[in-house]
Backbone as CSV, one residue per row, in Angstrom:
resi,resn,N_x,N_y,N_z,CA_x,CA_y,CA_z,C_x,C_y,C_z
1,UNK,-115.750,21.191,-15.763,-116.235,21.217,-17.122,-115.111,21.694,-18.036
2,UNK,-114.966,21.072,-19.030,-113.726,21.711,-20.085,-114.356,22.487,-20.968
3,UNK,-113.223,23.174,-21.682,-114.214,23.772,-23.257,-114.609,22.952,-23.759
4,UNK,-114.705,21.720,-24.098,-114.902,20.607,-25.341,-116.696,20.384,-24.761
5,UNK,-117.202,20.201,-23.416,-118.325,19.992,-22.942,-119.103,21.577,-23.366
6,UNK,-120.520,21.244,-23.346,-121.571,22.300,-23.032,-122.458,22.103,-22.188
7,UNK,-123.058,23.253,-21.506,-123.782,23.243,-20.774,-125.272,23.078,-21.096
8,UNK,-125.632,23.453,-21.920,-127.032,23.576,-22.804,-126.929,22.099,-23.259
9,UNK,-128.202,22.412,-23.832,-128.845,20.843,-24.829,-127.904,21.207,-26.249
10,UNK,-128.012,20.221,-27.030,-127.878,20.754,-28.595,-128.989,21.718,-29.299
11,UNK,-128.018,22.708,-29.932,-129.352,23.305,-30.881,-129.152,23.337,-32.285
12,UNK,-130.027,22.835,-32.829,-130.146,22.492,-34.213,-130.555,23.566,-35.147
13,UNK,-129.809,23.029,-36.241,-130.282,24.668,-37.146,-131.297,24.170,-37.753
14,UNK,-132.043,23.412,-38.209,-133.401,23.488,-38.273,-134.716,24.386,-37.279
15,UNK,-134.082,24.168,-35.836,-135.146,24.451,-34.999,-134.855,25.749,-34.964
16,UNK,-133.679,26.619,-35.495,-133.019,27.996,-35.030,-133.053,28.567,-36.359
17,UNK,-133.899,28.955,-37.372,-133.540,28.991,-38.710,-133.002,31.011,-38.537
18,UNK,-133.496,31.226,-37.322,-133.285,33.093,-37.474,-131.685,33.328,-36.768
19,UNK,-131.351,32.207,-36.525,-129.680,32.351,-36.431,-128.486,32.337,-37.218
20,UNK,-127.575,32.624,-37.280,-126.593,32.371,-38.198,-125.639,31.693,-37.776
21,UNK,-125.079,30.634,-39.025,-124.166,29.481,-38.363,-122.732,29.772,-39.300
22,UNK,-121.596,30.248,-37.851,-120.465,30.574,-38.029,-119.720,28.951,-38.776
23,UNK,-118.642,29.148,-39.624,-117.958,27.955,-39.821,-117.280,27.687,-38.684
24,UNK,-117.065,26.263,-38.811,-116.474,25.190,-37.186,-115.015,25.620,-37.276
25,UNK,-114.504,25.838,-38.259,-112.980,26.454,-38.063,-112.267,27.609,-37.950
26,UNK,-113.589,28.681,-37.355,-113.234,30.070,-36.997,-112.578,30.285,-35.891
27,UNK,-111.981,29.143,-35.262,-111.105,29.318,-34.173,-110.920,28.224,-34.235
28,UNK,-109.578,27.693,-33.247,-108.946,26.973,-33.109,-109.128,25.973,-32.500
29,UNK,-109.134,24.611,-32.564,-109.198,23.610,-32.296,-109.093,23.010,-30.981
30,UNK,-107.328,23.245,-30.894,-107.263,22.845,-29.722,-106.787,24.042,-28.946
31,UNK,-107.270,24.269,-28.060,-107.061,25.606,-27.177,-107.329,25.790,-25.724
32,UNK,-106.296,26.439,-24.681,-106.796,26.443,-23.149,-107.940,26.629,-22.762
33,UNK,-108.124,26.152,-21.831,-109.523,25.513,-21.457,-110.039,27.030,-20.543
34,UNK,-108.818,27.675,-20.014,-109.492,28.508,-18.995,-110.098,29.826,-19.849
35,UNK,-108.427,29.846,-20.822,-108.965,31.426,-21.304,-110.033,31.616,-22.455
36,UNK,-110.796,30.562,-22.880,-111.877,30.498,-23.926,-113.496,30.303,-23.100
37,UNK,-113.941,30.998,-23.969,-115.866,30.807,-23.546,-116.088,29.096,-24.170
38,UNK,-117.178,28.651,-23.556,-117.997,27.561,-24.389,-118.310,27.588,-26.086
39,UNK,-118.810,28.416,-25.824,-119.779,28.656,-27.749,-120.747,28.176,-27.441
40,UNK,-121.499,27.893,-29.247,-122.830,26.971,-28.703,-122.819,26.618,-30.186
41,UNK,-122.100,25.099,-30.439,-122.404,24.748,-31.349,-123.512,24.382,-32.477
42,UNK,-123.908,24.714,-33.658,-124.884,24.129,-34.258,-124.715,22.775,-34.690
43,UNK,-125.707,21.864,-34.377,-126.338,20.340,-35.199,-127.141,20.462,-36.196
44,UNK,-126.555,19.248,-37.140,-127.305,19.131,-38.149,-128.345,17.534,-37.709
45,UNK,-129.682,17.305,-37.760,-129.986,16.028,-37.637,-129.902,15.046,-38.826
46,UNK,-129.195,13.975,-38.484,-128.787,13.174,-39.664,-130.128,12.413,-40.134
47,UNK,-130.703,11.727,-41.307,-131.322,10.945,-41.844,-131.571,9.504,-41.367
48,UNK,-132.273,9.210,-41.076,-131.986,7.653,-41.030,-131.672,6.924,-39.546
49,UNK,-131.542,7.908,-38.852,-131.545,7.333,-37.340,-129.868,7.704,-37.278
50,UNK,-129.247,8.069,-37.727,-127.749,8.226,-37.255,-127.205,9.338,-36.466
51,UNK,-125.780,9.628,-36.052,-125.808,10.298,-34.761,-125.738,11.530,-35.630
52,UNK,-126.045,12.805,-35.278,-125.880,13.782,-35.335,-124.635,14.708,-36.049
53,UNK,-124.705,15.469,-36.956,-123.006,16.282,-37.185,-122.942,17.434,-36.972
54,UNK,-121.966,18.004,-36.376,-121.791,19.259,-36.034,-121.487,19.849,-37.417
55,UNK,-122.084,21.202,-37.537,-121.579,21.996,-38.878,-121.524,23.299,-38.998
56,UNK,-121.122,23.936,-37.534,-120.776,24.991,-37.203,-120.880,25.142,-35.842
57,UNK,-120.572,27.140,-35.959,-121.169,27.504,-34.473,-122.380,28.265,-34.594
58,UNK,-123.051,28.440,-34.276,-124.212,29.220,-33.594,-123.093,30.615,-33.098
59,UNK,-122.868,30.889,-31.936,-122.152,31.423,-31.044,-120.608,31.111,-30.659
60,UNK,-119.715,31.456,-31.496,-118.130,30.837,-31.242,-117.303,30.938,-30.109
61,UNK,-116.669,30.722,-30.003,-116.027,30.444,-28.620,-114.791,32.082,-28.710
62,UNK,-115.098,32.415,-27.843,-114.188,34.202,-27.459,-113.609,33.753,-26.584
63,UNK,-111.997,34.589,-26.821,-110.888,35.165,-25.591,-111.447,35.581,-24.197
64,UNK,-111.295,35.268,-23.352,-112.007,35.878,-22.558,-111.275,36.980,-21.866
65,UNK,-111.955,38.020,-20.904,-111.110,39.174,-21.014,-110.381,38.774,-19.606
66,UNK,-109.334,38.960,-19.636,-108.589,38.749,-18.460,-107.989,39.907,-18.275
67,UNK,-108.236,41.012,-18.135,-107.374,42.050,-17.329,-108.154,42.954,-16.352
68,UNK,-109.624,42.568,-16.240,-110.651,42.798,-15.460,-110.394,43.332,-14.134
69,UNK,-109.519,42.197,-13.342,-109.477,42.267,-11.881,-108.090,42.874,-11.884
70,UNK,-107.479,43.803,-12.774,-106.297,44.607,-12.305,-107.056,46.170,-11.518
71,UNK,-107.899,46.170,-12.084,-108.571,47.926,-11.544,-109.550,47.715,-10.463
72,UNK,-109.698,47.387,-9.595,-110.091,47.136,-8.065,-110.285,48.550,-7.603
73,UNK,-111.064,48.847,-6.609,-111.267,49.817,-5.884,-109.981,49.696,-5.095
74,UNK,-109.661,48.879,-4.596,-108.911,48.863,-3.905,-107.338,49.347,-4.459
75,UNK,-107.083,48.472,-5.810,-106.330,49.012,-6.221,-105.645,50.510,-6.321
76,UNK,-107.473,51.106,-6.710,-106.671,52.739,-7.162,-106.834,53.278,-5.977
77,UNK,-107.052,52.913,-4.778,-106.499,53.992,-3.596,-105.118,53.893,-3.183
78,UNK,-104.106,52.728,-3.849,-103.142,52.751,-3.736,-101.865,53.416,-4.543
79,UNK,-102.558,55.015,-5.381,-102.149,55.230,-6.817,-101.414,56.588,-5.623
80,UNK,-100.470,56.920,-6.149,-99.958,58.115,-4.970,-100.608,59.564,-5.804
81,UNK,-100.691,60.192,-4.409,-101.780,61.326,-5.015,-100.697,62.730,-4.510
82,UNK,-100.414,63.616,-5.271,-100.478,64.910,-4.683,-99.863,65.090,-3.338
83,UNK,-99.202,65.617,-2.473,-99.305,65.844,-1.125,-99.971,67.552,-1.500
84,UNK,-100.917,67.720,-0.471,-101.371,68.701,-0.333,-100.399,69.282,1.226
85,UNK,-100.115,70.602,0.604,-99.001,71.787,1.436,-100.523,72.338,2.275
86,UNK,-100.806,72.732,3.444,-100.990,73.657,4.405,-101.387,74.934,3.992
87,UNK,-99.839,75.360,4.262,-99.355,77.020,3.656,-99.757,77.513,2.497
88,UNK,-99.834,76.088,1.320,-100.071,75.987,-0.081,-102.040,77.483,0.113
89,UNK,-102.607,76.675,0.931,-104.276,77.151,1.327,-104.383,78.273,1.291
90,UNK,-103.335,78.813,2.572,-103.601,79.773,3.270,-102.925,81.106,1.888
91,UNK,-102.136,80.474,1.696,-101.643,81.700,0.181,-102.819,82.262,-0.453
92,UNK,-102.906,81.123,-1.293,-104.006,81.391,-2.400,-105.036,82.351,-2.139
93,UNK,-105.496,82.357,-0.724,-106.403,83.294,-0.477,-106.577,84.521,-0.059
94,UNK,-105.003,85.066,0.444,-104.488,86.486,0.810,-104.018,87.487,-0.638
């Protein structure tokens, strides 16, 4: 699936009147496919039997966060810790 496809049906701002419809040029046009969300464009229904026009977003298309999978569990057991001294123990408590 690319960004340009959606997964949903169309939703029309008639049928959605308690939504708000972002302008179509609040982001960029042409843009990588991986690092952007879908959106969810709004339709307008045309008059007369004709096809449909887009005239915004509903929901715009976001950065998506990519730095997620740097902090792993796994990761931070590999963070160097302290060496704990022995002798360090036995001090503290005499």
């Amino acid at each position: 699936m690319t960004h340009k496809e959606g997964r949903h049906e169309r939703m029309y701002v008639k049928d959605n009147p308690h939504l708000e419809v972002h302008k179509i040029d609040c982001v960029p046009s042409n843009r990588p496919k991986g690092s952007w969300t879908n959106g969810v464009k709004a339709w307008e229904r045309t008059q007369g039997g004709g096809s449909d026009a887009c005239v915004g977003w509903f929901y715009p298309p976001r950065t998506r966060n990519t730095n997620h999978h740097r902090w792993s569990p796994s990761v931070r057991r590999m963070v160097p810790r302290k060496a704990r001294v022995v002798g360090m123990v036995h001090q503290e408590e005499e």
